[in-house]
C-alpha positions as a Markdown table, in Angstrom:
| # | Residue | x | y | z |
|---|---|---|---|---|
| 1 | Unk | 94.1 | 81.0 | 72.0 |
| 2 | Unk | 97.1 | 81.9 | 74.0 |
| 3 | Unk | 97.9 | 80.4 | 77.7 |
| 4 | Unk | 100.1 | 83.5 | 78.3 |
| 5 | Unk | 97.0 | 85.6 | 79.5 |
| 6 | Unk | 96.1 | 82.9 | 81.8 |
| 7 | Unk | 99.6 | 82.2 | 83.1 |
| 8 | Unk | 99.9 | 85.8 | 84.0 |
| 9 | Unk | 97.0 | 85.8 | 85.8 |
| 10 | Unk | 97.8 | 82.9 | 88.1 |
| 11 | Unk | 101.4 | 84.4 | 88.9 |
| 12 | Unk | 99.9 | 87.8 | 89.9 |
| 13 | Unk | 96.9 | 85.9 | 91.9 |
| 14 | Unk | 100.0 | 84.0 | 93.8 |
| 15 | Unk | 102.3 | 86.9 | 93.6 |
| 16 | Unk | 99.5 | 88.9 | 95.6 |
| 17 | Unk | 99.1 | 86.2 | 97.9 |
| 18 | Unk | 102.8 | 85.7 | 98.8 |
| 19 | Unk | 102.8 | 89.3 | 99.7 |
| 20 | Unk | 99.6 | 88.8 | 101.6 |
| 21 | Unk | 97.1 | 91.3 | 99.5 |
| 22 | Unk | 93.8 | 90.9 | 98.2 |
| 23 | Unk | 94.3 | 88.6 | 95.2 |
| 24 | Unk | 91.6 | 90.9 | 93.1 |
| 25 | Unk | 93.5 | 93.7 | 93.0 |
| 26 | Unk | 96.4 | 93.5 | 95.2 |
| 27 | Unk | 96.3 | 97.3 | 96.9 |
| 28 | Unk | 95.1 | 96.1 | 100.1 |
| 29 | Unk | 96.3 | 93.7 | 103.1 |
| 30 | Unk | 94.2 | 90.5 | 103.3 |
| 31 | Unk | 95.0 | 90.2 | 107.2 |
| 32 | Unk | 93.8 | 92.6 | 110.2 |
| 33 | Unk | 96.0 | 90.8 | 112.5 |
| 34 | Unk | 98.6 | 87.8 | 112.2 |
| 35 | Unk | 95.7 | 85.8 | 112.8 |
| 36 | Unk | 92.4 | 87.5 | 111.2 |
| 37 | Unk | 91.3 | 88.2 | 108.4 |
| 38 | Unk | 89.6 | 91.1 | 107.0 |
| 39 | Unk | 85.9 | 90.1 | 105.8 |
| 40 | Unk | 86.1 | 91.8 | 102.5 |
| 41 | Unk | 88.9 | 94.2 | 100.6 |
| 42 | Unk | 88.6 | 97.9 | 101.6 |
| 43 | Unk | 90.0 | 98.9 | 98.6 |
| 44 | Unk | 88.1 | 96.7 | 96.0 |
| 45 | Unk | 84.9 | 95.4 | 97.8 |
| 46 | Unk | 86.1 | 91.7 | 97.8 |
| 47 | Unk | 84.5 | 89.4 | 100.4 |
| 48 | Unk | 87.5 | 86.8 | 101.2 |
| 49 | Unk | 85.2 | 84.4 | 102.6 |
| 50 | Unk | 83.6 | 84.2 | 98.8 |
| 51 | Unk | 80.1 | 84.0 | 100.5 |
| 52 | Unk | 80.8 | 80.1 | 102.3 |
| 53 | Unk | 80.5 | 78.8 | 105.3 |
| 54 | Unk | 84.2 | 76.6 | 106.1 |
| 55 | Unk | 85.3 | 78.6 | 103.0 |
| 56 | Unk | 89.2 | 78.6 | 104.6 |
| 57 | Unk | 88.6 | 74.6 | 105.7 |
| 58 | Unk | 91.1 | 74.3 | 102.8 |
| 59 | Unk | 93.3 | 76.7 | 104.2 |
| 60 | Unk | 93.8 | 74.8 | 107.2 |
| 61 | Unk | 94.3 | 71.6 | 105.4 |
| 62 | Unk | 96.9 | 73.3 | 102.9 |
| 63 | Unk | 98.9 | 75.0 | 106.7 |
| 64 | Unk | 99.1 | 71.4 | 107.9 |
| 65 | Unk | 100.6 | 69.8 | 104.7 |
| 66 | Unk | 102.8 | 72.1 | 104.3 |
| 67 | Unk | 104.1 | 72.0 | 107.8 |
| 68 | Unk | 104.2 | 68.2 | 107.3 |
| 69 | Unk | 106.0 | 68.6 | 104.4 |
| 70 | Unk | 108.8 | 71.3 | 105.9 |
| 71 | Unk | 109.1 | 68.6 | 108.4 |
| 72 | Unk | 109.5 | 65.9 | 106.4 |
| 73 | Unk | 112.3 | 68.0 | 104.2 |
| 74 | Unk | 113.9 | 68.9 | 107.0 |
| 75 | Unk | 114.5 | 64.8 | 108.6 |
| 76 | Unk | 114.9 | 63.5 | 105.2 |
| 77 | Unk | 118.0 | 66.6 | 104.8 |
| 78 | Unk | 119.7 | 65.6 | 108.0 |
| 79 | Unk | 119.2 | 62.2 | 107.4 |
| 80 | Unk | 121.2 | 62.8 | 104.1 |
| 81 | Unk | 124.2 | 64.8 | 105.3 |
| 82 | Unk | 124.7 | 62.9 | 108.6 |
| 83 | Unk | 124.1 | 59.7 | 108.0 |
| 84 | Unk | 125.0 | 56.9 | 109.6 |
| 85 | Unk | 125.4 | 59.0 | 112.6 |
| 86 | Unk | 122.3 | 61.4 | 113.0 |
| 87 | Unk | 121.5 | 63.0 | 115.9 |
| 88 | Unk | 118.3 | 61.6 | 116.6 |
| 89 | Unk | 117.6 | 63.5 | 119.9 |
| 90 | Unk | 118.3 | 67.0 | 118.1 |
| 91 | Unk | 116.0 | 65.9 | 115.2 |
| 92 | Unk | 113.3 | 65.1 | 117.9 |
| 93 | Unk | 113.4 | 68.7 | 119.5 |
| 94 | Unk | 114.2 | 70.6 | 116.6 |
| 95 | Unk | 110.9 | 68.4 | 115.2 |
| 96 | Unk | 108.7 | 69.5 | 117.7 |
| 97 | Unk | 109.4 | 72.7 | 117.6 |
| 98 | Unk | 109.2 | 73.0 | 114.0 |
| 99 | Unk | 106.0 | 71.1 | 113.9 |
| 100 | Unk | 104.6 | 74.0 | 116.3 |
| 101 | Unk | 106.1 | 76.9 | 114.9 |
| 102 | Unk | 105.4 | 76.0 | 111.3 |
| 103 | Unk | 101.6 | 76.1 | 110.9 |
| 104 | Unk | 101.4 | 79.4 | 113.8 |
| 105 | Unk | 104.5 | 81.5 | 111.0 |
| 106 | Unk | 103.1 | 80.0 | 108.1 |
| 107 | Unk | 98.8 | 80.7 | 109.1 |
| 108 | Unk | 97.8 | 84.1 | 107.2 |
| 109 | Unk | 100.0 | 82.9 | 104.4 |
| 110 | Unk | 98.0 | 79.5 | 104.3 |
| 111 | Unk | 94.5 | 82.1 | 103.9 |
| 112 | Unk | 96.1 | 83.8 | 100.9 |
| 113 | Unk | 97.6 | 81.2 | 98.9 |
| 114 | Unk | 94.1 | 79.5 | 99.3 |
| 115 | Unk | 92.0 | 82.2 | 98.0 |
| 116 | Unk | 94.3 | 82.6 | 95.1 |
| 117 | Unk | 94.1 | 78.6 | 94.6 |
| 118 | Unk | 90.1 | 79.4 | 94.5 |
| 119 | Unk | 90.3 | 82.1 | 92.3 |
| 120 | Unk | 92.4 | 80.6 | 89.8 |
| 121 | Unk | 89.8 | 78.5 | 89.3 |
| 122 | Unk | 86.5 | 80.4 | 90.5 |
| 123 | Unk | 87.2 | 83.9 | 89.5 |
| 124 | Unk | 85.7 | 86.5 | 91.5 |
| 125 | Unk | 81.8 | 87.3 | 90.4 |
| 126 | Unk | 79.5 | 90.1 | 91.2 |
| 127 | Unk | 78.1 | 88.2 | 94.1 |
| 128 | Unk | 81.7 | 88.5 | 95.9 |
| 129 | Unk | 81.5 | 92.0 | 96.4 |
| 130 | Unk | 77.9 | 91.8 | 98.0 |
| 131 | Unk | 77.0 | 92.4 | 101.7 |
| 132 | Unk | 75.0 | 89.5 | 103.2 |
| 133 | Unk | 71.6 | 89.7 | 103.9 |
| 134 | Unk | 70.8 | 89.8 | 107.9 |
| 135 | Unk | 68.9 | 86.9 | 109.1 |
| 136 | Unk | 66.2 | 88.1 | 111.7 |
């Protein structure tokens, strides 16, 4: 059995979510807003929230590592090219402020990366495109 298949499929799940589109079928935007997401695809049905409560938990937890881990890049890079003189007090603001900005520019991708993550491993089933039943 061939990997190739497989391999494709994970690059055009992550592919579509770089691009922020529905990792199903990639036609339409995942995000309503910088900030919200649509509840399902409009062009393929898809519920993002794949029918979980906290399903983007993980989302939040991948936004913060990676913001940790642009930060981190960043002071270990100026470290590197200025040592033994860095400028600590630039590092400090420039720190903050990328700590801050990070997660906020980096948020709807965080959602789409995560549900391609999910479906690399859970593809999508034919309870995903379901509407949830109303409680009374």
């Amino acid at each position: 059995m061939s990997l190739w298949p497989h391999i494709r499929r994970i690059v055009r799940l992550f592919g579509r979510a770089i691009v922020l589109r529905c990792p199903r079928c990639g036609r339409a935007p995942v995000m309503e807003a910088w900030f919200r997401v649509r509840s399902r695809c409009p062009a393929c049905g898809l519920r993002f929230d794949r029918r979980e409560e906290g399903y983007f938990v993980g989302a939040g937890c991948l936004n913060l590592v990676v913001a940790e881990l642009v930060f981190a890049a960043g002071v270990i890079g100026v470290l590197l090219l200025t040592w033994p003189n860095p400028p600590w007090n630039a590092m400090i603001y420039v720190g903050i402020l990328l700590m801050v900005a990070m997660p906020l520019l980096f948020f709807p991708f965080s959602r789409t990366l995560w549900m391609a993550f999910d479906m690399t491993f859970r593809p999508a089933e034919p309870g995903d495109d379901s509407v949830p039943e109303q409680e009374p």
